[in-house]
BANU-974981 format. One record per residue (C-alpha): x, y, z. Coordinates in pm, 1 decimal. Example, Ala and Ser with C-alpha at 12.3 -4.5 7.8 and 13.67 -1.06 7.14 Angstrom:
2
<r><x>1230.0</x><y>-450.0</y><z>780.0</z></r>
<r><x>1367.0</x><y>-106.0</y><z>714.0</z></r>
***
This chain:
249
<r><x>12757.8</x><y>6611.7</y><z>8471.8</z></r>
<r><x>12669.1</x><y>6694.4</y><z>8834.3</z></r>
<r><x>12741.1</x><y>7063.3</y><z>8788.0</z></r>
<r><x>12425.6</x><y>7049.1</y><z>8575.9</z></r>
<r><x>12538.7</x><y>7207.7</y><z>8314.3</z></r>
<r><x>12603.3</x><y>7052.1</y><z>7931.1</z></r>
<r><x>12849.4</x><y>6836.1</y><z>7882.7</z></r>
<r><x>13057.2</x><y>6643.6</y><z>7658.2</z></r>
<r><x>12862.7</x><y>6323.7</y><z>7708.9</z></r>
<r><x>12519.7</x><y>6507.8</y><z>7687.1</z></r>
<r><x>12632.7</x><y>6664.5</y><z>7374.2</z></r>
<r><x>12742.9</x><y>6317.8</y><z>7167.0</z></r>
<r><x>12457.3</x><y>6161.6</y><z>7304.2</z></r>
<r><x>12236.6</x><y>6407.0</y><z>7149.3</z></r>
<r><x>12456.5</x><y>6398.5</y><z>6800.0</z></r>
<r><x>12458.5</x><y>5985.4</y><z>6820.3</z></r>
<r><x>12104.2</x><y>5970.9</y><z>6684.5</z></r>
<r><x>12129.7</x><y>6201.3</y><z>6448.5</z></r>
<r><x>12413.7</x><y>6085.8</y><z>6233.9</z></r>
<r><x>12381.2</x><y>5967.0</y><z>5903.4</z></r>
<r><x>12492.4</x><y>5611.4</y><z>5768.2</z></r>
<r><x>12892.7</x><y>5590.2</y><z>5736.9</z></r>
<r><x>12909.7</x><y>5940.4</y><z>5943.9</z></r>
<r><x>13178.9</x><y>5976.1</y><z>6237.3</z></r>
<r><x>13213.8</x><y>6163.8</y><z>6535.4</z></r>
<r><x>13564.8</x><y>6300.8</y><z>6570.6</z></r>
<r><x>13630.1</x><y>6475.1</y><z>6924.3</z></r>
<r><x>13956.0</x><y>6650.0</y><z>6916.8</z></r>
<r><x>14124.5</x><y>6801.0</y><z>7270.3</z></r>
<r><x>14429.3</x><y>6805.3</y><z>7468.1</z></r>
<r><x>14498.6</x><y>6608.3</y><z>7760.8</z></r>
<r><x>14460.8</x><y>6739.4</y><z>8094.9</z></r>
<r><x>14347.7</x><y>6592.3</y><z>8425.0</z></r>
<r><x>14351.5</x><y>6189.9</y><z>8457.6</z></r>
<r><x>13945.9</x><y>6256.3</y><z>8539.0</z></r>
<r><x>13631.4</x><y>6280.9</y><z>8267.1</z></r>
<r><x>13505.4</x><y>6104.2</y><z>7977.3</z></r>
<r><x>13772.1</x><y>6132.8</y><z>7731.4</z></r>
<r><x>14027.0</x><y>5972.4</y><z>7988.8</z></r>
<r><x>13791.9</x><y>5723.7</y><z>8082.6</z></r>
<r><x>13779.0</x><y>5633.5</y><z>7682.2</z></r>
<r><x>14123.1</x><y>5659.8</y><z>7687.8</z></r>
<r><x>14166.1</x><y>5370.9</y><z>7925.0</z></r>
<r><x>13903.2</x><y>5182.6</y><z>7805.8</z></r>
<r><x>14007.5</x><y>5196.5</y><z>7423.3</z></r>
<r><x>14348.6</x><y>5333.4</y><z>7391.8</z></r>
<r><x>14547.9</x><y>5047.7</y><z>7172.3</z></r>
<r><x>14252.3</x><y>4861.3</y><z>7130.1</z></r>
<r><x>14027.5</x><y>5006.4</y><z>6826.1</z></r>
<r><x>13709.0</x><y>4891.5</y><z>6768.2</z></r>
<r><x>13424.8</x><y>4956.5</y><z>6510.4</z></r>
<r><x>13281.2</x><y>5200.9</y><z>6745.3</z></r>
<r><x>13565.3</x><y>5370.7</y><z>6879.2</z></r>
<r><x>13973.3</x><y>5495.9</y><z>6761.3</z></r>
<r><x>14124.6</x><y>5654.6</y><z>7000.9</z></r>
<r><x>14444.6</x><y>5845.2</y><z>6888.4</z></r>
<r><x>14713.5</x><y>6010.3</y><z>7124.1</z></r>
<r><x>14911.9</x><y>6233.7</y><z>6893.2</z></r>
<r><x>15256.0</x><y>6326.8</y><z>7047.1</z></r>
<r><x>15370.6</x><y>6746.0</y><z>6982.1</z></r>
<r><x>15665.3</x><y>6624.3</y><z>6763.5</z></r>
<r><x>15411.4</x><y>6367.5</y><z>6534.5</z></r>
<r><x>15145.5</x><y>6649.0</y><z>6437.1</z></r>
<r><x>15401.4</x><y>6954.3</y><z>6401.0</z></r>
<r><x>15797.6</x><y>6826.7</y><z>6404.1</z></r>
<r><x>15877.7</x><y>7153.1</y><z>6208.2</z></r>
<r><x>15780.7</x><y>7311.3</y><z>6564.4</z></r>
<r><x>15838.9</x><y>7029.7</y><z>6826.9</z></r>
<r><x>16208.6</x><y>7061.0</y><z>6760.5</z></r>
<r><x>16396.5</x><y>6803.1</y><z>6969.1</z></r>
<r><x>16537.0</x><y>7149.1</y><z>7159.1</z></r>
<r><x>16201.4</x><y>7284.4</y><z>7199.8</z></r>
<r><x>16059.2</x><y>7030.1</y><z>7381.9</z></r>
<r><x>16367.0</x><y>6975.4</y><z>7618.1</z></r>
<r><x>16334.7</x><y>7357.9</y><z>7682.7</z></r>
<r><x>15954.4</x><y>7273.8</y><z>7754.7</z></r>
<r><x>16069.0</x><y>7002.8</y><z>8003.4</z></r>
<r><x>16282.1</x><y>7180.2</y><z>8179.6</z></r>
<r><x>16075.4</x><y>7491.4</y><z>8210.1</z></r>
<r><x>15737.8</x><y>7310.5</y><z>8252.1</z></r>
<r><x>15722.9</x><y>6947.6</y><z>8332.5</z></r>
<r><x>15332.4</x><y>6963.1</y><z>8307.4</z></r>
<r><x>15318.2</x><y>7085.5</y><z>8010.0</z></r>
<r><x>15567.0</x><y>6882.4</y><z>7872.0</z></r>
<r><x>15388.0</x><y>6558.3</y><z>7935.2</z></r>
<r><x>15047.5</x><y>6721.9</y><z>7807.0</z></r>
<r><x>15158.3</x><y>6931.9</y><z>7483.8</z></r>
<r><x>15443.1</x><y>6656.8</y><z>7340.8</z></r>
<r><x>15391.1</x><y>6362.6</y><z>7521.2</z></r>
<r><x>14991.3</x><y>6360.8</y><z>7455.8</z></r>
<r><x>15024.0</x><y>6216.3</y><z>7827.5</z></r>
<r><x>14718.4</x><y>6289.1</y><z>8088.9</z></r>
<r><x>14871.5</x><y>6536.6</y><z>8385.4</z></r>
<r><x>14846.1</x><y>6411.5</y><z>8735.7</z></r>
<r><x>14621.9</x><y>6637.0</y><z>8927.2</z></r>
<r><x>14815.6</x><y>6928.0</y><z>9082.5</z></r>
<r><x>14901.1</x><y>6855.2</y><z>9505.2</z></r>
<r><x>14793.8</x><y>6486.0</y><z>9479.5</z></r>
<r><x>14915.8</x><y>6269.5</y><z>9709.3</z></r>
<r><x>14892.1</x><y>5935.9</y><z>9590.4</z></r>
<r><x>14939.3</x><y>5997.9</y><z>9199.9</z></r>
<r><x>15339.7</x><y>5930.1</y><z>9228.2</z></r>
<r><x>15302.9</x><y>5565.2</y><z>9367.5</z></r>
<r><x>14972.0</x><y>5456.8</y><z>9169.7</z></r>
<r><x>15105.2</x><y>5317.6</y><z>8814.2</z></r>
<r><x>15416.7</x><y>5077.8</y><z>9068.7</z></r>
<r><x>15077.6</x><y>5020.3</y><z>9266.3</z></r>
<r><x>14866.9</x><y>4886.9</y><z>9024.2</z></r>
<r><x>14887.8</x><y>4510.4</y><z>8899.1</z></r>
<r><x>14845.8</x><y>4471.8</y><z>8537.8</z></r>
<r><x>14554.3</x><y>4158.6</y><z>8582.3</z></r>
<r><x>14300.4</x><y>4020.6</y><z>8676.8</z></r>
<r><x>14046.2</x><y>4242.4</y><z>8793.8</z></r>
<r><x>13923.8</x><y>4048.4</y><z>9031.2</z></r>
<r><x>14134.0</x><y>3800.5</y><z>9244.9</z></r>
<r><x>14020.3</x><y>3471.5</y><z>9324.2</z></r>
<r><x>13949.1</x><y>3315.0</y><z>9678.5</z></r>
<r><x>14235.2</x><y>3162.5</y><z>9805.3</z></r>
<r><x>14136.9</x><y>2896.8</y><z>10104.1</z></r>
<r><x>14295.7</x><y>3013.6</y><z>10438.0</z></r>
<r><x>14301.9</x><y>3330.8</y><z>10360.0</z></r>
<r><x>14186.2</x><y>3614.3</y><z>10558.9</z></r>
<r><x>13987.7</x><y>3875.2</y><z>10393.3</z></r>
<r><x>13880.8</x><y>4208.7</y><z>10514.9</z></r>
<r><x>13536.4</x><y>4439.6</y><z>10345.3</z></r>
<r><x>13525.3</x><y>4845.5</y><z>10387.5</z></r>
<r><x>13216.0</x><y>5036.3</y><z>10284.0</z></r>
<r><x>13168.5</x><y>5377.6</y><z>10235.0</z></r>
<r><x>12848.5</x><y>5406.9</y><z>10168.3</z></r>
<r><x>12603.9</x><y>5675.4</y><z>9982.3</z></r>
<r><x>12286.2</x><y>5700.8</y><z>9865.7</z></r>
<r><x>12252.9</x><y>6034.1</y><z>9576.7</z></r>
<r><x>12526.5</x><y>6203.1</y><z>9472.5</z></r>
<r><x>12812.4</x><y>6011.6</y><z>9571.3</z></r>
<r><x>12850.1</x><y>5660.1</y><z>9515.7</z></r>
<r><x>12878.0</x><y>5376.5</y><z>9753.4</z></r>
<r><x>13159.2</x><y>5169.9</y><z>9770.9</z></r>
<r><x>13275.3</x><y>4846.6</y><z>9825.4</z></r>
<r><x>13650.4</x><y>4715.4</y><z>9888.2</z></r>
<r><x>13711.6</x><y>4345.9</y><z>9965.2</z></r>
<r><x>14102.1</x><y>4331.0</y><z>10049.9</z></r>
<r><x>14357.7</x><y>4055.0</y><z>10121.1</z></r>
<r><x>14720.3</x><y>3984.1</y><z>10283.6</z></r>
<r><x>15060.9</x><y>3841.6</y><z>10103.5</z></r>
<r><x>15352.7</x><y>3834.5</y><z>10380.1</z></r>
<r><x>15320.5</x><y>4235.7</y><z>10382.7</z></r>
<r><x>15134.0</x><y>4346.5</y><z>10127.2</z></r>
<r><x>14801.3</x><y>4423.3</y><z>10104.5</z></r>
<r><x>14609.0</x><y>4350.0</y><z>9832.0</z></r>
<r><x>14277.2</x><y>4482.1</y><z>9669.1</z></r>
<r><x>14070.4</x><y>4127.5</y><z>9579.7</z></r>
<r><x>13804.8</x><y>4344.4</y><z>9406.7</z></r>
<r><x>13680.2</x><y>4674.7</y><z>9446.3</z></r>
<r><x>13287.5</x><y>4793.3</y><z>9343.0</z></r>
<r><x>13078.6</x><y>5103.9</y><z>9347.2</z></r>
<r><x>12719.5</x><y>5157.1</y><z>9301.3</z></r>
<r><x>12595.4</x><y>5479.6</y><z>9170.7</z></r>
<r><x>12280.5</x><y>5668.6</y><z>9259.9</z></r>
<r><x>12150.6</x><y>6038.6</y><z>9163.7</z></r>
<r><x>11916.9</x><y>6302.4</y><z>9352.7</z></r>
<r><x>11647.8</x><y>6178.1</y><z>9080.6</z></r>
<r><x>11685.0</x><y>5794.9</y><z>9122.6</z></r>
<r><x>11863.0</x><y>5764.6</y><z>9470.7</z></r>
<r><x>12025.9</x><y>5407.6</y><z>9554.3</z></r>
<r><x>11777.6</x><y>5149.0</y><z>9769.5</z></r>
<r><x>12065.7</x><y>5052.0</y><z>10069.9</z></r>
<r><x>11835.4</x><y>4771.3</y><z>10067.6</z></r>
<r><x>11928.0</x><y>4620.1</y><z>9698.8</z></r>
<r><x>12264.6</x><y>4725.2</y><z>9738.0</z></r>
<r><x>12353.5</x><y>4590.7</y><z>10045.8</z></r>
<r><x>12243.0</x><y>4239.8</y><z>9900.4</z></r>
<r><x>12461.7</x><y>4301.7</y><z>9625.7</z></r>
<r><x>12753.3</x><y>4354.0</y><z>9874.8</z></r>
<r><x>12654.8</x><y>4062.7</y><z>10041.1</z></r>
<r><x>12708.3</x><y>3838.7</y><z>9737.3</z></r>
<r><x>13021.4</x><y>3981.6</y><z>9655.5</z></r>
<r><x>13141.4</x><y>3903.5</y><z>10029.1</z></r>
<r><x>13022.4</x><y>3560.3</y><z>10047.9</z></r>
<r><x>13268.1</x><y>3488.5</y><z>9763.7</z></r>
<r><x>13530.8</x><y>3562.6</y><z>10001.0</z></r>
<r><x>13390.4</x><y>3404.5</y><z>10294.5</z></r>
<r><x>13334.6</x><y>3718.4</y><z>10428.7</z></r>
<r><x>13001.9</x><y>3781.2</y><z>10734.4</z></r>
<r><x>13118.3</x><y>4157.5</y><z>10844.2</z></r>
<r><x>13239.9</x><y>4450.2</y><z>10674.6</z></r>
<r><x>13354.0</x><y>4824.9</y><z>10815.6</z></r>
<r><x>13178.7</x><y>5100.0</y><z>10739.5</z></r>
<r><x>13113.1</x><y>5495.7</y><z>10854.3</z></r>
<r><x>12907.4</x><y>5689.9</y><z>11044.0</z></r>
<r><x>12667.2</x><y>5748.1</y><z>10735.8</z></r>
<r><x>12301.2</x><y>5666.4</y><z>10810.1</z></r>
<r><x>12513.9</x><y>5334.0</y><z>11014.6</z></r>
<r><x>12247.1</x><y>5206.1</y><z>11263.7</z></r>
<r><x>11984.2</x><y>5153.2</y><z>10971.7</z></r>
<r><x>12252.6</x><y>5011.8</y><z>10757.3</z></r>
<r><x>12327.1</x><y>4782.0</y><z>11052.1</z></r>
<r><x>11956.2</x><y>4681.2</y><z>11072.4</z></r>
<r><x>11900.5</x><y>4600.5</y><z>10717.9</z></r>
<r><x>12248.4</x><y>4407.8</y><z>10671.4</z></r>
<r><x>12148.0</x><y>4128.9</y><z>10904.4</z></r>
<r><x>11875.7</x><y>4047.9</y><z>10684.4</z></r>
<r><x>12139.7</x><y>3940.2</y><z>10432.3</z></r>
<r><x>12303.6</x><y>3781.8</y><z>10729.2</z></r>
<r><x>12604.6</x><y>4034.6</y><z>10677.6</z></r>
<r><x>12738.6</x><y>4232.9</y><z>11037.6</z></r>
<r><x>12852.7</x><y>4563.4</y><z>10949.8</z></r>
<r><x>13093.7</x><y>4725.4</y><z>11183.6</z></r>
<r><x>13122.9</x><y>5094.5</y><z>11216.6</z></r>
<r><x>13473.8</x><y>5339.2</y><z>11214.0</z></r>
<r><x>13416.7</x><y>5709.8</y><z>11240.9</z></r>
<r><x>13600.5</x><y>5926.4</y><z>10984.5</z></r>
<r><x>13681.5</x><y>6241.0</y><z>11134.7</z></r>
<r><x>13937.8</x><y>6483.2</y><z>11027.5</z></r>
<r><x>14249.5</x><y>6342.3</y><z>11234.6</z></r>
<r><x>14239.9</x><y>5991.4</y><z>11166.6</z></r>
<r><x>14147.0</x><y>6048.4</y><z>10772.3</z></r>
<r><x>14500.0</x><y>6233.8</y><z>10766.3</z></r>
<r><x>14644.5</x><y>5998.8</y><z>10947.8</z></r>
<r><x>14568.6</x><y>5691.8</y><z>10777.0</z></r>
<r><x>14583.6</x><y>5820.3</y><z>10434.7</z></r>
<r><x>14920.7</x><y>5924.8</y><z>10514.7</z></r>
<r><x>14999.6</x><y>5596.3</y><z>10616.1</z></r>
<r><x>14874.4</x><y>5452.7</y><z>10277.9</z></r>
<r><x>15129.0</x><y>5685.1</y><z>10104.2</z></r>
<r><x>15336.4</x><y>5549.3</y><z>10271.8</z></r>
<r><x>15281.6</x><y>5134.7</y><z>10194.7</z></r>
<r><x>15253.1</x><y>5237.8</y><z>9863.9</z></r>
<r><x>15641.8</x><y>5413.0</y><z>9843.7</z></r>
<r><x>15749.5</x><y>5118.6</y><z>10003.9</z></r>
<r><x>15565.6</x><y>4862.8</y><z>9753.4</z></r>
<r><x>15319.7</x><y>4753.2</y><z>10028.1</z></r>
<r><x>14991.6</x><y>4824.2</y><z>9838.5</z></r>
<r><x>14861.3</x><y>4648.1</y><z>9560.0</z></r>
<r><x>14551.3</x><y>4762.1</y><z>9389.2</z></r>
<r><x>14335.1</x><y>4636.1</y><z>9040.7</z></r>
<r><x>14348.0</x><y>4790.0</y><z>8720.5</z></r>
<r><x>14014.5</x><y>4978.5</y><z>8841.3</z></r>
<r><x>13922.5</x><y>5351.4</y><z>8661.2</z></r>
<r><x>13754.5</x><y>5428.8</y><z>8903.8</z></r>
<r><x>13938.6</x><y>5319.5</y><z>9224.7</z></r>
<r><x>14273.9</x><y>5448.0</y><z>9008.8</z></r>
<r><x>14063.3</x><y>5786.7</y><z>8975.3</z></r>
<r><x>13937.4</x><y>5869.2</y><z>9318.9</z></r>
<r><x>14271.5</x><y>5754.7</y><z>9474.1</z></r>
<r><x>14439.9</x><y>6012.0</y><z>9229.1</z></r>
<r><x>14217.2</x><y>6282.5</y><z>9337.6</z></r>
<r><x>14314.9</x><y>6282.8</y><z>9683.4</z></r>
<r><x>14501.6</x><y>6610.8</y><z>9764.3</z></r>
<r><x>14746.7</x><y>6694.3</y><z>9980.0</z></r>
***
């Protein structure tokens, strides 16, 4: 959708209207990249149907088994892992050179979303924020013995038409830290001394770290690392699962 070009979700919204009364939309595809609509439906509706939406992941050896020959698809395996997991395991790839992918399904607690204040705790807010094309960010994270763990993660989402107002946001971030006692948060360079100015008002103290090239490298290495060793723990989040997922090597 920001390529501005048509897209699935342009193209069902413009059939949605259009249908008439017991009609159905069937969308049939292959599974590639853990990214898009159709594996955001996936994890949203994938073993729990609804009315509005079935979604079906058909295995190689369920559709065709004259073809999908148990042989076949250990041939497949062997020769193509990739493939394998897309064409007879009707499993999304990871993306190609991530770095993260490997570790985020140990790294990911089943429930709640959202983890609830814990008195005595000590909790720690990172922005990242964005006003167009990107969206701004919000983590709010925690401490167990050694592991750290996501409390709740939020991101606000703003376009070159209808930009975000840092203002509204900010108060939104504000709420969401007060629920974890939390008066300061990090955040980057990006447009940081106004930011600064405008979070007082909300009586939150924001608290600026520079990304450049070295220490991004550096510390996302290092989050590799907690997260081999079982030292990260993050929410059942799409969206947090997706972006980490798209970092690259």
């Amino acid at each position: 959708a920001s390529e501005g070009v048509v897209n699935l979700d342009d193209s069902r919204a413009a059939v949605l209207g259009r249908l008439l009364p017991g009609a159905q939309i069937i969308s049939i595809g292959s599974p590639w990249a853990p990214m898009g609509p159709v594996y955001q439906a996936c994890q949203d509706s994938f073993g729990k149907p609804t009315r509005e939406r079935v979604f079906i992941k058909a295995p190689g050896p369920l559709l065709n088994p004259f073809w999908w020959t148990e042989e076949r698809c250990e041939r497949l395996r062997a020769a193509d892992p990739t493939a394998h997991r897309t064409d007879v395991l009707a499993e999304f790839a990871d993306v190609e050179e991530s770095l993260l992918s490997a570790f985020i399904d140990s790294s990911t607690r089943e429930e709640p979303m959202e983890l609830p204040y814990v008195e005595g705790a000590e909790y720690i807010c990172a922005l990242d924020p964005a006003t167009r094309g990107n969206a701004w960010t919000m983590v709010i994270s925690t401490r167990e013995g050694s592991k750290k763990r996501v409390a709740m993660c939020k991101q606000w989402q703003g376009s070159s038409i209808e930009p975000l107002r840092p203002r509204e946001v900010l108060q939104d971030i504000a709420e969401c830290c007060d629920r974890y006692r939390v008066t300061w948060a990090y955040t980057d360079q990006f447009a940081a001394d106004a930011l600064k100015d405008l979070a007082e008002d909300m009586g939150l103290e924001l608290v600026c770290e520079e990304w450049t090239r070295e220490n991004k490298v550096n510390l996302f290495l290092e989050l590799r690392a907690e997260m081999q060793q079982g030292l990260i723990e993050i929410p059942p989040d799409h969206l947090l699962i997706k972006d980490l997922r798209l970092v690259k090597r």
